[in-house]
C-alpha positions as CSV (number, residue, x, y, z in Angstrom):
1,X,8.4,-19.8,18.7
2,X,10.1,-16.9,17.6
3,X,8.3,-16.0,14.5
4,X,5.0,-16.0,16.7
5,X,6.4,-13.9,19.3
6,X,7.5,-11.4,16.9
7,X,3.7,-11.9,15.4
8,X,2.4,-11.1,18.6
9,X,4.6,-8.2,19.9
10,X,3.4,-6.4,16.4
11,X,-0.1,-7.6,17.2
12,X,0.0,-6.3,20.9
13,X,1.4,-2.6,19.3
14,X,-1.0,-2.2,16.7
15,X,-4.4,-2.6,18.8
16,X,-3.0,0.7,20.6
17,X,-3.3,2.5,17.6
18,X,-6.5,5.5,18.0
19,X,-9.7,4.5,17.1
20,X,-9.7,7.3,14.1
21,X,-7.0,5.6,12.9
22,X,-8.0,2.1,12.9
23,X,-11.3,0.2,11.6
24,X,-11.3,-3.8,13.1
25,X,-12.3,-6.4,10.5
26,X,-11.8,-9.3,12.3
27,X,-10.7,-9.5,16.1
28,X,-9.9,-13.0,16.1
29,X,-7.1,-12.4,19.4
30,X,-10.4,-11.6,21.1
31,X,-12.5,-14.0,20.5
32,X,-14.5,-11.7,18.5
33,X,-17.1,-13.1,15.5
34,X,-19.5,-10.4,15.5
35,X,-21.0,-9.6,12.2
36,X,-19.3,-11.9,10.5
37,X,-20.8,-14.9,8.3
38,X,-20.7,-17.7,6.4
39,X,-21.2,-18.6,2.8
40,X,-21.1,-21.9,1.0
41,X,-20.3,-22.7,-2.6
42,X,-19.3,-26.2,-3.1
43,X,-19.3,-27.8,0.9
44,X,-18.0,-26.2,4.1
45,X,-14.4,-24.8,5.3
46,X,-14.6,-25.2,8.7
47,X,-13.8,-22.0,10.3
48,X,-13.3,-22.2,13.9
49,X,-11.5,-20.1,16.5
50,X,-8.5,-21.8,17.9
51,X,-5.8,-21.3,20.8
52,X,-2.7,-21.4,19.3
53,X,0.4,-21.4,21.6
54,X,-1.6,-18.7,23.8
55,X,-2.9,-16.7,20.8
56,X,-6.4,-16.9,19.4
57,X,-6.5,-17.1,15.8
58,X,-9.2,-18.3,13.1
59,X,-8.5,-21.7,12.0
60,X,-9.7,-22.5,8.5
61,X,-10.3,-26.4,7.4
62,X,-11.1,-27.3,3.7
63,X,-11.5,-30.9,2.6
64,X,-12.6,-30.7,-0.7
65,X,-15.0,-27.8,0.3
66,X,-15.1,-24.4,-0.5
67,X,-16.8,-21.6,1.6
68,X,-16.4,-18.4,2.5
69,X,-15.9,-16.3,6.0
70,X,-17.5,-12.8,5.1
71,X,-18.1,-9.8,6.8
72,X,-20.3,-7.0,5.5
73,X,-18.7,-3.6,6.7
74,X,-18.1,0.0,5.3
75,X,-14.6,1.2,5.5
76,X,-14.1,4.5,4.4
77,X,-10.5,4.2,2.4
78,X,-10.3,7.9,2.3
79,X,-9.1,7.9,5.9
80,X,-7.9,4.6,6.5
81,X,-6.7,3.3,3.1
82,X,-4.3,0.6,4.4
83,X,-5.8,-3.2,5.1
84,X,-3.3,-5.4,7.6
85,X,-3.6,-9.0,8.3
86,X,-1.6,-11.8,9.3
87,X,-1.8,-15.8,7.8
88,X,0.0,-18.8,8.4
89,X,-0.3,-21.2,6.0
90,X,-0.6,-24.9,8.0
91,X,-1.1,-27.5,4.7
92,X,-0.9,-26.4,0.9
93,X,-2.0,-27.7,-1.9
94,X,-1.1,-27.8,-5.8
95,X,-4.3,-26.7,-7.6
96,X,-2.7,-27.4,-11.1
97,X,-3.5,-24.0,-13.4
98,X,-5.0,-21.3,-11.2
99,X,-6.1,-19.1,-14.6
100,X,-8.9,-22.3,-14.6
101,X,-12.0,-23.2,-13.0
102,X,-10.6,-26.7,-12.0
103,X,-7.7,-25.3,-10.5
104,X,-9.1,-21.8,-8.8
105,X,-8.4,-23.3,-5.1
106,X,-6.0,-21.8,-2.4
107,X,-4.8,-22.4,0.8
108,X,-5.7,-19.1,2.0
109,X,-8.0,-15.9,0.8
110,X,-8.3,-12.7,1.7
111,X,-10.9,-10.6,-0.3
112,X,-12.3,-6.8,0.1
113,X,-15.1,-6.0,-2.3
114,X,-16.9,-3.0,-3.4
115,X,-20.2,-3.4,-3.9
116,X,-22.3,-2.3,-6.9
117,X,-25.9,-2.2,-5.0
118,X,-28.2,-2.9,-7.6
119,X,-25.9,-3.0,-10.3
120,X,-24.7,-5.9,-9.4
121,X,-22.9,-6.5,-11.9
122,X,-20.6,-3.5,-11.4
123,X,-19.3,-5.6,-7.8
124,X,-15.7,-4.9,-7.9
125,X,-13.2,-7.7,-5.9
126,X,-9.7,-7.9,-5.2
127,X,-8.4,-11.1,-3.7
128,X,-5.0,-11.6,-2.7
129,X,-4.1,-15.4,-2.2
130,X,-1.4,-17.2,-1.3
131,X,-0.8,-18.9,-4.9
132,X,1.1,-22.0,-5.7
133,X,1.9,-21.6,-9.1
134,X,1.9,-17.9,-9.2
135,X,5.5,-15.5,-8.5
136,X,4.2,-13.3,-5.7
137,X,2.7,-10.3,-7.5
138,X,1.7,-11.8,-10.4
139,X,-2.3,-10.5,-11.4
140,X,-4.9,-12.1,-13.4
141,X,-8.3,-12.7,-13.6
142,X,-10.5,-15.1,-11.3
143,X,-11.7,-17.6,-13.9
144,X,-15.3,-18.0,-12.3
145,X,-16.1,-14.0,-11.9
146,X,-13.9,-12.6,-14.8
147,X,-12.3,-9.2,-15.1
148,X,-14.6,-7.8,-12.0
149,X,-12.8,-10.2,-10.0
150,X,-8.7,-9.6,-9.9
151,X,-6.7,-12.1,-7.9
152,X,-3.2,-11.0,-6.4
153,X,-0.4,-13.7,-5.3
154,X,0.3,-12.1,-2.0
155,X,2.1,-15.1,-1.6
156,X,3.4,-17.8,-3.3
157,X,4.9,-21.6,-3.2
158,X,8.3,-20.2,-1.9
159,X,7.1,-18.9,1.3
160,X,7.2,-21.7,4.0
161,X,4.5,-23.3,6.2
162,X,4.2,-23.1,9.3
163,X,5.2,-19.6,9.6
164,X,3.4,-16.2,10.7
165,X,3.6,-13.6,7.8
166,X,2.3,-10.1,8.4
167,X,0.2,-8.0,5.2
168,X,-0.1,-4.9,4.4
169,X,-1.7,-3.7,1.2
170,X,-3.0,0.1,0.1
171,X,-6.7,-0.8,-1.2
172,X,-6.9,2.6,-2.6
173,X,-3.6,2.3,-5.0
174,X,-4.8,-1.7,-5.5
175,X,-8.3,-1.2,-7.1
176,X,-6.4,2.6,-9.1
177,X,-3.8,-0.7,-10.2
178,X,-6.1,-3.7,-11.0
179,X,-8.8,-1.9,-11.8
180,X,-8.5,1.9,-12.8
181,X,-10.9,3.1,-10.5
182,X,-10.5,5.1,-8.0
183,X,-12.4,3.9,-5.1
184,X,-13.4,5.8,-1.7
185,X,-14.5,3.3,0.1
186,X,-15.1,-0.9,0.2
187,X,-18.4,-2.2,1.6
188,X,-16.7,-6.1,2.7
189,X,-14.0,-8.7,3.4
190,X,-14.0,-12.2,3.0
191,X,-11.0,-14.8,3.8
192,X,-11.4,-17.8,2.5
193,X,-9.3,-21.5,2.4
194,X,-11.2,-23.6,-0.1
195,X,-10.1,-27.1,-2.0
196,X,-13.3,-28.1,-3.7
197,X,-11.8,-27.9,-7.5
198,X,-8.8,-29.9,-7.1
199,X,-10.7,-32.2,-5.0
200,X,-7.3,-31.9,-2.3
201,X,-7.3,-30.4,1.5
202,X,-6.1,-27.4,2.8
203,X,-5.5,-25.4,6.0
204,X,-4.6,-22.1,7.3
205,X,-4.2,-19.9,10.2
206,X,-5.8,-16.2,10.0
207,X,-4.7,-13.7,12.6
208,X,-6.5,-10.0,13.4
209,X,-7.9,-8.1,10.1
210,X,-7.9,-4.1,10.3
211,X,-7.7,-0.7,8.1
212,X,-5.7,1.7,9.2
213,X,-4.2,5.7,8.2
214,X,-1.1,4.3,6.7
């Protein structure tokens, strides 16, 4: 109870922030789903809004499924560089190696992507996930997509269920990082709790999505 009061009382500070100083992503706390989509690869993560001890927050189900949550939007990095979101995660899983194919599945995803238009090929992504065999911070490319595709342990095996744990990442100083460019801009974010590789379950809990100044 504690850990989602704080959650909330940082929630409930943050929408007050000015409007020139804040882009929503995902307004889950309001029951909001507008623009956003969904995407299947190998089955279907239910995604579902959910009430969750007087919160609403995205619940994300995978049972051997993986499929994404997507939202196509243009966020202008040069004045609002900073993403924030919140996850819980509710059941992990081990994947076995994540630098494989068979074992590229997480309990929780959070993607931005630049996208390269026609030159598609030039579609930059950085995922951060909440890795099971990964130290938090650890980088490496996403087996399926290759070096266009850099995954981030945001998180990893030693952070506990069950509990509310507030993000904040610099997109700008991410893609300079794990990609040496320097990008102005990202054109969408995806979350996304998938289990289809390992042929196991996963859950997770996904709380408000915004950019903001700093």
């Amino acid at each position: 109870m504690r850990n989602l009061t704080i959650f909330l009382v940082v929630l409930f500070n943050l929408t007050d922030l000015p409007a020139a100083e804040r882009v929503d992503i995902g307004l889950f706390s309001q029951q909001e789903l507008a623009g956003w989509k969904h995407k299947e690869f190998a089955g279907t993560t239910l995604y579902t809004l959910q009430q969750l001890e007087n919160t609403t927050v995205l619940s994300a189900l995978s049972e051997q499924s993986a499929s994404a949550f997507y939202k196509e939007i243009h966020v202008d990095l040069e004045k609002t560089p900073v993403m924030n979101w919140s996850w819980l995660k509710k059941q992990g899983l081990n994947p076995g190696d994540e630098n494989t194919k068979s074992g590229d599945d997480f309990a929780a995803r959070v993607y931005v992507i630049k996208d390269g238009g026609l030159f598609f090929w030039k579609t930059l992504v950085i995922n951060y996930v909440w890795s099971f065999s990964h130290k938090s911070g650890s980088i490496w490319e996403n087996p399926f997509a290759g070096k266009n595709a850099q995954m981030l342990a945001q998180r990893d095996s030693s952070d506990p269920s069950g509990v509310w744990i507030t993000e904040k990442r610099n997109i700008v100083a991410d893609f300079k990082r794990l990609h040496g460019k320097t990008v102005k801009s990202i054109d969408g974010v995806a979350i996304m709790t998938d289990s289809d590789n390992s042929g196991l379950a996963a859950a997770a809990f996904y709380g408000d999505i915004y950019f903001s100044a700093e």
